[in-house]
C-alpha positions in Angstrom: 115.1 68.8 103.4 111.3 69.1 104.5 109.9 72.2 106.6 109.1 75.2 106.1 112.0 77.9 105.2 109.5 81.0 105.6 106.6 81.8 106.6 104.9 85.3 106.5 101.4 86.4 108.4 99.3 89.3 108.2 102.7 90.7 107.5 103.3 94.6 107.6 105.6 97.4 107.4 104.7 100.8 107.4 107.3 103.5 107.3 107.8 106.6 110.1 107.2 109.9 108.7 105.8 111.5 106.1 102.5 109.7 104.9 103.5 106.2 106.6 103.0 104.4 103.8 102.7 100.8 103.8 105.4 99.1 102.5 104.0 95.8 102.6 100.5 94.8 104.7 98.8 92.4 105.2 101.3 89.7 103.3 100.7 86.1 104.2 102.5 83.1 102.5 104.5 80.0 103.0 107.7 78.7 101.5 108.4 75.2 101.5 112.4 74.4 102.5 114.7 73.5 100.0 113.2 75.4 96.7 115.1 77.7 94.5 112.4 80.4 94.5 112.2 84.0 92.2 111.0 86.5 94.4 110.0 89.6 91.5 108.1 92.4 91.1 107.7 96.3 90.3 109.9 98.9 91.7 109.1 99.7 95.1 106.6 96.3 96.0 108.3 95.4 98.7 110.9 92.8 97.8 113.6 93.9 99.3 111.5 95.3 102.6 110.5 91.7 102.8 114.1 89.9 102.4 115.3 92.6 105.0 112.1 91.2 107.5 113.4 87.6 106.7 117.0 88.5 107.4 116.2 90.2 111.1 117.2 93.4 109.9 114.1 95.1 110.1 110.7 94.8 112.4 107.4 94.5 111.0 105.1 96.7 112.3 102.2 94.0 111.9 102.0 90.6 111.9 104.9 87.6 111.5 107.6 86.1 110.1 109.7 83.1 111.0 112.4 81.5 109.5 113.3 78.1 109.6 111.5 77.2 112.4 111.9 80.3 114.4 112.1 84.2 114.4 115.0 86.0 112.3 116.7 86.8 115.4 117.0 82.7 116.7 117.9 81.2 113.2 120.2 84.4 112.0 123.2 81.8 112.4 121.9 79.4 109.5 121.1 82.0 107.0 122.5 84.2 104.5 121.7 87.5 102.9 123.3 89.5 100.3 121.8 93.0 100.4 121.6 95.1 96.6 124.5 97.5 97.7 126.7 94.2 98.8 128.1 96.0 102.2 131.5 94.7 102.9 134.6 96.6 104.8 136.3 98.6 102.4 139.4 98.7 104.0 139.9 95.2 103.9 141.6 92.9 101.8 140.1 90.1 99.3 142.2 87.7 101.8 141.1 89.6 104.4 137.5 89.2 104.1 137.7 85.5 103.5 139.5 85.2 106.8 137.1 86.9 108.5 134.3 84.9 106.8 136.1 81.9 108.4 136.6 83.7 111.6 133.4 84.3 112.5 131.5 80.9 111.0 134.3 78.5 112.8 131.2 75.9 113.0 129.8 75.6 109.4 132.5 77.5 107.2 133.2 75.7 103.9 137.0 77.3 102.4 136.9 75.3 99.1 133.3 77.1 98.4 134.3 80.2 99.7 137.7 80.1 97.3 135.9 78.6 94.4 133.2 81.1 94.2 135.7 84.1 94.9 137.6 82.6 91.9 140.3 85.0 90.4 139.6 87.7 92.7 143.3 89.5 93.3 143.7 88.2 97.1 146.0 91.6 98.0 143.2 94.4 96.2 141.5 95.9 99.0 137.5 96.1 98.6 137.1 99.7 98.0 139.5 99.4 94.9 137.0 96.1 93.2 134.5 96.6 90.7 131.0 96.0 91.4 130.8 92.9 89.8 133.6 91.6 91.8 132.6 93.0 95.2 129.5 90.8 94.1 131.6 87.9 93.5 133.0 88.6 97.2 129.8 88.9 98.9 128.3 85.7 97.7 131.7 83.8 98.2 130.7 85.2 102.1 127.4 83.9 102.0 128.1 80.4 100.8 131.3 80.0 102.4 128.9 80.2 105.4 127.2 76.9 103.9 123.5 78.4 105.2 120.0 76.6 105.0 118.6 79.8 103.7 119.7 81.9 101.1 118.3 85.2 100.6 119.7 87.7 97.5 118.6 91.0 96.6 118.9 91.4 93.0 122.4 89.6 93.2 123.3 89.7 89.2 122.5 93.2 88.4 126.1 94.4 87.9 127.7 91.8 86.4 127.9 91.6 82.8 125.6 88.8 80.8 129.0 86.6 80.4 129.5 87.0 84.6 126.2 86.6 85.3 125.9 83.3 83.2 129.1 81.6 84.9 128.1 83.2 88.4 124.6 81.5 88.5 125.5 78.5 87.2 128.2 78.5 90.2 125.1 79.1 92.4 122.7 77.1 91.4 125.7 74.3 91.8 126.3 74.7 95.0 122.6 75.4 95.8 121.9 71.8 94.3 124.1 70.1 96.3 123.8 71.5 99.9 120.1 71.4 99.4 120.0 75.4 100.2 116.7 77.1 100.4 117.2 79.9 98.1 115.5 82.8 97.9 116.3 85.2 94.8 114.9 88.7 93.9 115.8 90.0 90.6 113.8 91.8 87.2 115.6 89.6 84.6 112.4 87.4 84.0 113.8 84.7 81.4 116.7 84.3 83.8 115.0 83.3 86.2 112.4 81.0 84.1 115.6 78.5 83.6 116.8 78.3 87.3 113.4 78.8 89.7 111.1 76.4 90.8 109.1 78.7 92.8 107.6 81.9 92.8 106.7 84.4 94.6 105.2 88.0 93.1 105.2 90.9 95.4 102.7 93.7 94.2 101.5 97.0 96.0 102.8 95.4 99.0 100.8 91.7 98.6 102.0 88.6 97.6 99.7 88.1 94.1 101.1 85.0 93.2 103.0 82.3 95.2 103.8 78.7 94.7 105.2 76.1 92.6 106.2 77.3 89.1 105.1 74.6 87.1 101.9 74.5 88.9 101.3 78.2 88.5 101.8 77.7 84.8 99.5 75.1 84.7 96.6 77.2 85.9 96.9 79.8 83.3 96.3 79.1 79.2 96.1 81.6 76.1 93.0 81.4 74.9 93.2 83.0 71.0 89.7 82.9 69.3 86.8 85.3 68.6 85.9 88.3 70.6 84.1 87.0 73.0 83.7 86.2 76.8 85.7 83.7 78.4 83.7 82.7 81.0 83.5 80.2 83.5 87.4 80.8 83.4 88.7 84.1 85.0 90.4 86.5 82.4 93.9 88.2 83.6 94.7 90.3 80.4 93.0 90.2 76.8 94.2 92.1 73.8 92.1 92.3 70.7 93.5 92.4 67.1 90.8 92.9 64.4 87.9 90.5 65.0 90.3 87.9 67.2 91.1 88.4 71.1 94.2 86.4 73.2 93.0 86.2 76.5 95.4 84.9 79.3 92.9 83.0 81.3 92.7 81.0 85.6 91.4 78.1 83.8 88.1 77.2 85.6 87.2 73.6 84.1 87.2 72.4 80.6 88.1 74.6 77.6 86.4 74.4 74.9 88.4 73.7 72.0 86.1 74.6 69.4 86.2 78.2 70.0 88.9 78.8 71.6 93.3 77.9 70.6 95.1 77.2 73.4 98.6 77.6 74.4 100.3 77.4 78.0 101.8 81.2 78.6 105.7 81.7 79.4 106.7 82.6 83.1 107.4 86.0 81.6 103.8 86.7 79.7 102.4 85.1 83.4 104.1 87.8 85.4 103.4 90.8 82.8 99.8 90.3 82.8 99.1 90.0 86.5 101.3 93.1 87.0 99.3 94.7 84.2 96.3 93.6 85.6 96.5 94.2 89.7 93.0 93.2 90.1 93.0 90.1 89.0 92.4 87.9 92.9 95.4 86.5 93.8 96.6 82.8 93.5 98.7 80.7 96.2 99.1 77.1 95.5 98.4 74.7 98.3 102.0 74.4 99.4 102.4 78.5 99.8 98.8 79.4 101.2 99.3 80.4 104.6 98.2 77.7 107.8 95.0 78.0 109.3 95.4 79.8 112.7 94.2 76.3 114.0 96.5 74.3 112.2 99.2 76.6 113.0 99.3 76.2 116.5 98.4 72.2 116.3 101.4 72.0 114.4 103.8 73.9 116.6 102.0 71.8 119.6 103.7 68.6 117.5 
Protein backbone atom coordinates (compact mmCIF):
# COMPACT_ATOMS: atom_id res chain seq x y z
CA UNK A 1 0.00 0.00 0.00
CA UNK A 2 1.64 3.49 -0.87
CA UNK A 3 0.00 6.99 0.12
CA UNK A 4 -0.31 8.77 2.78
CA UNK A 5 -2.75 7.43 5.72
CA UNK A 6 -2.61 10.89 7.68
CA UNK A 7 -1.62 13.95 7.38
CA UNK A 8 -1.85 16.78 9.98
CA UNK A 9 -1.17 20.78 9.35
CA UNK A 10 -0.81 23.64 11.53
CA UNK A 11 -3.15 21.45 13.48
CA UNK A 12 -5.17 22.86 16.50
CA UNK A 13 -7.65 22.34 19.11
CA UNK A 14 -8.36 24.59 21.69
CA UNK A 15 -11.10 23.85 24.19
CA UNK A 16 -14.47 26.29 24.96
CA UNK A 17 -14.50 27.59 28.38
CA UNK A 18 -12.54 28.20 31.02
CA UNK A 19 -8.93 29.20 29.96
CA UNK A 20 -9.25 27.67 26.32
CA UNK A 21 -6.44 25.86 26.49
CA UNK A 22 -4.80 24.42 23.63
CA UNK A 23 -5.10 20.95 23.34
CA UNK A 24 -2.87 20.53 20.58
CA UNK A 25 -1.52 23.64 18.14
CA UNK A 26 0.15 24.05 15.73
CA UNK A 27 0.85 20.01 14.97
CA UNK A 28 2.11 19.21 11.54
CA UNK A 29 3.18 15.71 10.43
CA UNK A 30 2.79 12.98 7.87
CA UNK A 31 2.16 9.19 8.11
CA UNK A 32 3.04 7.05 5.39
CA UNK A 33 0.11 4.21 4.59
CA UNK A 34 0.56 0.85 5.65
CA UNK A 35 2.91 1.32 9.01
CA UNK A 36 2.14 -0.07 12.30
CA UNK A 37 2.90 3.20 14.22
CA UNK A 38 3.08 3.93 18.39
CA UNK A 39 1.38 7.06 18.90
CA UNK A 40 2.71 7.89 23.00
CA UNK A 41 3.14 10.44 25.21
CA UNK A 42 2.33 12.18 28.74
CA UNK A 43 -1.04 12.35 30.21
CA UNK A 44 -2.93 14.96 28.70
CA UNK A 45 -0.62 15.69 25.24
CA UNK A 46 -3.07 15.31 23.05
CA UNK A 47 -3.17 11.72 21.85
CA UNK A 48 -6.40 10.93 22.12
CA UNK A 49 -7.67 14.69 21.01
CA UNK A 50 -5.67 13.87 17.91
CA UNK A 51 -7.02 10.15 17.15
CA UNK A 52 -10.58 11.70 17.84
CA UNK A 53 -9.56 14.65 14.82
CA UNK A 54 -8.49 11.62 12.62
CA UNK A 55 -11.67 9.76 13.35
CA UNK A 56 -14.18 12.82 12.31
CA UNK A 57 -15.28 13.06 15.68
CA UNK A 58 -14.03 16.23 16.64
CA UNK A 59 -13.20 19.72 14.60
CA UNK A 60 -10.00 21.36 14.87
CA UNK A 61 -10.15 24.75 15.57
CA UNK A 62 -6.97 25.49 13.35
CA UNK A 63 -5.49 24.00 10.56
CA UNK A 64 -5.95 20.21 8.87
CA UNK A 65 -6.21 16.83 8.76
CA UNK A 66 -6.97 14.35 6.12
CA UNK A 67 -7.25 10.87 6.04
CA UNK A 68 -6.51 8.66 3.33
CA UNK A 69 -6.74 10.94 0.79
CA UNK A 70 -9.51 13.04 2.07
CA UNK A 71 -11.21 14.70 5.16
CA UNK A 72 -12.51 12.35 8.21
CA UNK A 73 -15.95 12.91 7.09
CA UNK A 74 -15.29 11.41 3.14
CA UNK A 75 -13.07 8.35 4.20
CA UNK A 76 -15.08 7.54 7.69
CA UNK A 77 -16.29 4.37 5.73
CA UNK A 78 -12.63 2.84 5.43
CA UNK A 79 -11.48 3.42 8.94
CA UNK A 80 -11.73 2.26 12.29
CA UNK A 81 -11.45 3.59 15.74
CA UNK A 82 -11.61 2.11 19.07
CA UNK A 83 -12.07 4.94 21.67
CA UNK A 84 -10.38 4.22 25.53
CA UNK A 85 -13.87 3.74 27.14
CA UNK A 86 -14.81 1.09 24.11
CA UNK A 87 -18.57 2.50 23.59
CA UNK A 88 -20.79 -0.33 22.55
CA UNK A 89 -24.81 -0.87 23.30
CA UNK A 90 -25.10 -2.31 26.51
CA UNK A 91 -28.29 -3.83 25.97
CA UNK A 92 -27.06 -5.87 23.30
CA UNK A 93 -25.96 -9.22 22.94
CA UNK A 94 -22.29 -10.66 22.07
CA UNK A 95 -24.28 -12.16 18.86
CA UNK A 96 -26.00 -9.21 18.72
CA UNK A 97 -23.23 -6.80 18.18
CA UNK A 98 -21.55 -8.96 15.60
CA UNK A 99 -24.70 -8.88 13.57
CA UNK A 100 -24.95 -5.50 13.69
CA UNK A 101 -21.19 -5.17 12.82
CA UNK A 102 -22.19 -7.14 9.64
CA UNK A 103 -25.31 -5.17 9.17
CA UNK A 104 -24.00 -2.05 8.82
CA UNK A 105 -20.54 -2.94 6.77
CA UNK A 106 -22.46 -5.29 4.13
CA UNK A 107 -19.59 -4.10 1.62
CA UNK A 108 -16.24 -4.93 3.39
CA UNK A 109 -17.32 -7.07 6.48
CA UNK A 110 -14.96 -10.02 7.13
CA UNK A 111 -17.16 -12.80 9.74
CA UNK A 112 -14.16 -15.22 10.08
CA UNK A 113 -12.06 -12.11 11.56
CA UNK A 114 -14.75 -10.76 13.34
CA UNK A 115 -15.47 -14.38 15.08
CA UNK A 116 -11.79 -15.17 15.39
CA UNK A 117 -10.91 -12.15 17.21
CA UNK A 118 -14.21 -12.23 19.48
CA UNK A 119 -12.92 -15.84 20.31
CA UNK A 120 -14.68 -17.40 23.42
CA UNK A 121 -16.74 -14.50 24.08
CA UNK A 122 -20.35 -16.16 25.52
CA UNK A 123 -22.45 -15.20 22.34
CA UNK A 124 -25.93 -14.92 24.67
CA UNK A 125 -24.03 -12.36 27.61
CA UNK A 126 -25.31 -9.08 26.96
CA UNK A 127 -22.48 -6.18 26.89
CA UNK A 128 -23.22 -4.53 30.09
CA UNK A 129 -22.78 -7.92 31.93
CA UNK A 130 -18.71 -8.39 30.14
CA UNK A 131 -15.69 -7.51 31.79
CA UNK A 132 -13.54 -4.87 30.46
CA UNK A 133 -11.17 -6.90 28.98
CA UNK A 134 -13.81 -8.63 27.00
CA UNK A 135 -15.83 -5.60 26.03
CA UNK A 136 -12.30 -4.84 24.56
CA UNK A 137 -12.12 -8.12 22.83
CA UNK A 138 -15.69 -7.04 21.39
CA UNK A 139 -14.77 -3.71 20.16
CA UNK A 140 -11.71 -4.64 18.23
CA UNK A 141 -13.52 -7.81 16.79
CA UNK A 142 -15.95 -4.57 15.45
CA UNK A 143 -13.15 -2.78 14.11
CA UNK A 144 -11.52 -5.46 12.16
CA UNK A 145 -14.50 -7.27 11.21
CA UNK A 146 -14.90 -4.00 9.35
CA UNK A 147 -11.54 -4.99 7.41
CA UNK A 148 -10.47 -0.93 7.41
CA UNK A 149 -7.40 0.74 5.68
CA UNK A 150 -6.88 2.71 8.86
CA UNK A 151 -6.74 1.55 12.23
CA UNK A 152 -6.86 3.97 14.96
CA UNK A 153 -6.77 2.61 18.91
CA UNK A 154 -6.74 4.54 21.99
CA UNK A 155 -4.81 2.79 24.51
CA UNK A 156 -6.52 -0.54 23.40
CA UNK A 157 -4.63 -3.05 25.97
CA UNK A 158 -4.91 -1.21 29.07
CA UNK A 159 -7.48 -3.53 30.77
CA UNK A 160 -6.53 -6.73 29.75
CA UNK A 161 -4.23 -8.67 31.82
CA UNK A 162 -0.38 -9.24 30.53
CA UNK A 163 -1.46 -13.01 29.46
CA UNK A 164 -4.68 -11.20 27.23
CA UNK A 165 -2.76 -8.61 26.15
CA UNK A 166 0.09 -10.86 24.77
CA UNK A 167 -2.47 -13.19 22.78
CA UNK A 168 -4.66 -10.12 21.80
CA UNK A 169 -1.79 -8.22 20.07
CA UNK A 170 -0.38 -10.91 18.54
CA UNK A 171 -4.05 -11.50 16.99
CA UNK A 172 -3.62 -7.89 15.82
CA UNK A 173 -0.61 -7.54 14.58
CA UNK A 174 -1.72 -10.85 12.49
CA UNK A 175 -4.35 -9.65 10.91
CA UNK A 176 -2.73 -6.08 10.57
CA UNK A 177 0.16 -7.94 8.56
CA UNK A 178 -1.94 -9.50 6.28
CA UNK A 179 -4.54 -6.87 5.18
CA UNK A 180 -1.76 -4.43 4.96
CA UNK A 181 -3.85 -2.11 7.62
CA UNK A 182 -2.42 1.29 8.54
CA UNK A 183 -2.45 1.13 12.16
CA UNK A 184 -2.28 3.61 14.38
CA UNK A 185 -1.80 2.71 18.25
CA UNK A 186 -1.67 4.98 21.37
CA UNK A 187 -0.70 3.29 24.53
CA UNK A 188 2.11 4.05 27.72
CA UNK A 189 3.48 0.45 27.73
CA UNK A 190 6.81 1.52 26.02
CA UNK A 191 8.65 -2.08 25.69
CA UNK A 192 5.39 -3.25 24.20
CA UNK A 193 5.35 -1.29 21.74
CA UNK A 194 9.26 -1.47 20.88
CA UNK A 195 8.49 -5.30 19.60
CA UNK A 196 5.39 -4.47 17.36
CA UNK A 197 5.89 -0.59 15.93
CA UNK A 198 7.67 0.53 13.11
CA UNK A 199 6.80 4.01 13.49
CA UNK A 200 6.57 6.67 15.86
CA UNK A 201 4.97 9.32 16.66
CA UNK A 202 5.49 11.44 20.26
CA UNK A 203 2.86 13.96 21.12
CA UNK A 204 4.20 16.50 23.82
CA UNK A 205 2.50 19.79 25.15
CA UNK A 206 0.35 19.58 22.28
CA UNK A 207 3.39 19.08 19.38
CA UNK A 208 4.49 16.30 17.69
CA UNK A 209 8.43 16.08 19.08
CA UNK A 210 9.34 13.18 17.31
CA UNK A 211 7.91 11.42 14.22
CA UNK A 212 9.06 8.85 11.77
CA UNK A 213 10.55 5.61 11.14
CA UNK A 214 11.61 3.80 14.33
CA UNK A 215 14.68 2.43 13.24
CA UNK A 216 15.71 5.58 11.71
CA UNK A 217 14.82 7.58 14.83
CA UNK A 218 17.12 5.28 16.70
CA UNK A 219 19.75 5.62 14.45
CA UNK A 220 20.07 9.38 15.06
CA UNK A 221 20.46 9.13 18.69
CA UNK A 222 23.79 7.35 20.63
CA UNK A 223 24.94 7.12 24.39
CA UNK A 224 27.78 8.79 24.68
CA UNK A 225 29.51 7.53 28.30
CA UNK A 226 32.97 9.21 28.82
CA UNK A 227 34.37 12.24 30.83
CA UNK A 228 32.50 15.31 31.92
CA UNK A 229 32.67 17.13 29.24
CA UNK A 230 30.83 18.84 26.25
CA UNK A 231 29.44 17.00 23.58
CA UNK A 232 29.51 19.27 20.93
CA UNK A 233 28.98 19.39 17.42
CA UNK A 234 26.27 16.75 18.44
CA UNK A 235 23.09 18.02 20.22
CA UNK A 236 22.69 16.69 23.81
CA UNK A 237 18.91 15.45 24.88
CA UNK A 238 19.58 14.28 28.49
CA UNK A 239 23.12 13.84 30.41
CA UNK A 240 23.45 12.42 33.85
CA UNK A 241 26.82 12.57 35.67
CA UNK A 242 28.04 9.87 38.09
CA UNK A 243 31.40 10.81 39.83
CA UNK A 244 33.84 12.14 37.23
CA UNK A 245 31.89 10.17 34.08
CA UNK A 246 28.70 11.70 32.22
CA UNK A 247 26.10 9.48 29.76
CA UNK A 248 24.84 11.78 27.48
CA UNK A 249 21.99 10.76 25.05
CA UNK A 250 23.13 12.70 22.06
CA UNK A 251 21.28 13.88 17.81
CA UNK A 252 24.51 12.68 16.49
CA UNK A 253 25.79 15.58 14.34
CA UNK A 254 28.79 13.89 12.26
CA UNK A 255 31.55 11.65 13.50
CA UNK A 256 31.95 10.52 17.13
CA UNK A 257 34.90 10.49 18.39
CA UNK A 258 35.75 7.27 19.82
CA UNK A 259 38.59 8.14 21.81
CA UNK A 260 36.72 10.03 24.28
CA UNK A 261 33.66 9.09 24.15
CA UNK A 262 31.73 4.93 24.50
CA UNK A 263 28.99 4.53 22.47
CA UNK A 264 25.88 2.63 22.57
CA UNK A 265 22.62 2.97 20.40
CA UNK A 266 19.74 3.87 23.22
CA UNK A 267 16.43 1.59 23.60
CA UNK A 268 12.99 3.08 22.18
CA UNK A 269 12.21 3.44 25.85
CA UNK A 270 15.49 5.48 27.18
CA UNK A 271 14.71 7.54 23.51
CA UNK A 272 11.22 8.48 24.57
CA UNK A 273 12.13 9.21 28.42
CA UNK A 274 14.75 11.62 27.69
CA UNK A 275 12.91 13.84 25.11
CA UNK A 276 9.89 13.83 27.53
CA UNK A 277 12.42 14.81 30.25
CA UNK A 278 13.95 17.08 28.19
CA UNK A 279 10.90 19.24 26.22
CA UNK A 280 13.32 21.54 24.78
CA UNK A 281 15.32 19.55 23.02
CA UNK A 282 14.02 20.84 18.90
CA UNK A 283 12.02 18.39 17.55
CA UNK A 284 12.96 15.58 14.95
CA UNK A 285 10.65 14.32 11.93
CA UNK A 286 12.26 12.02 9.48
CA UNK A 287 11.86 12.74 5.81
CA UNK A 288 8.93 10.49 5.30
CA UNK A 289 6.77 12.32 8.41
CA UNK A 290 7.89 16.02 7.88
CA UNK A 291 5.03 17.70 6.64
CA UNK A 292 4.77 18.83 2.46
CA UNK A 293 5.75 22.07 1.39
CA UNK A 294 2.65 24.22 0.84
CA UNK A 295 3.95 24.13 -2.79
CA UNK A 296 4.38 20.66 -3.04
CA UNK A 297 1.13 20.06 -1.41
CA UNK A 298 -0.94 21.50 -3.83
CA UNK A 299 1.35 20.11 -6.99
CA UNK A 300 0.68 16.98 -5.70
CA UNK A 301 -3.07 17.10 -5.17
CA UNK A 302 -3.03 18.87 -8.88
CA UNK A 303 -1.49 15.08 -9.95
Amino acid sequence: MTGIAIEADGLGVKYRGGDGTWVLRDCSFRLPAGRVCALVGPNGAGKSTLLALAAGLLRPSAGSVHVLGGTPAQTRPRMAFVAQDKPLYPQLTVEATLWAGAELNPGTWDRDVAEGIAGDLPRGTRVRRLSGGQRTRLALALALGKRPELLLLDEPMADLDPLARQELMGALMAQVAEHGTTLVMSSHLLTELEGTCDYLLLVDDGRIRLGGETEDLLAAHTLLTGPVRETAPHTAVESRTAGRMQTTLVRTEGPVDTGVWETAEPSLEELLLAHLRSPRTPALLTPSAAPLAAGHREAVAAR
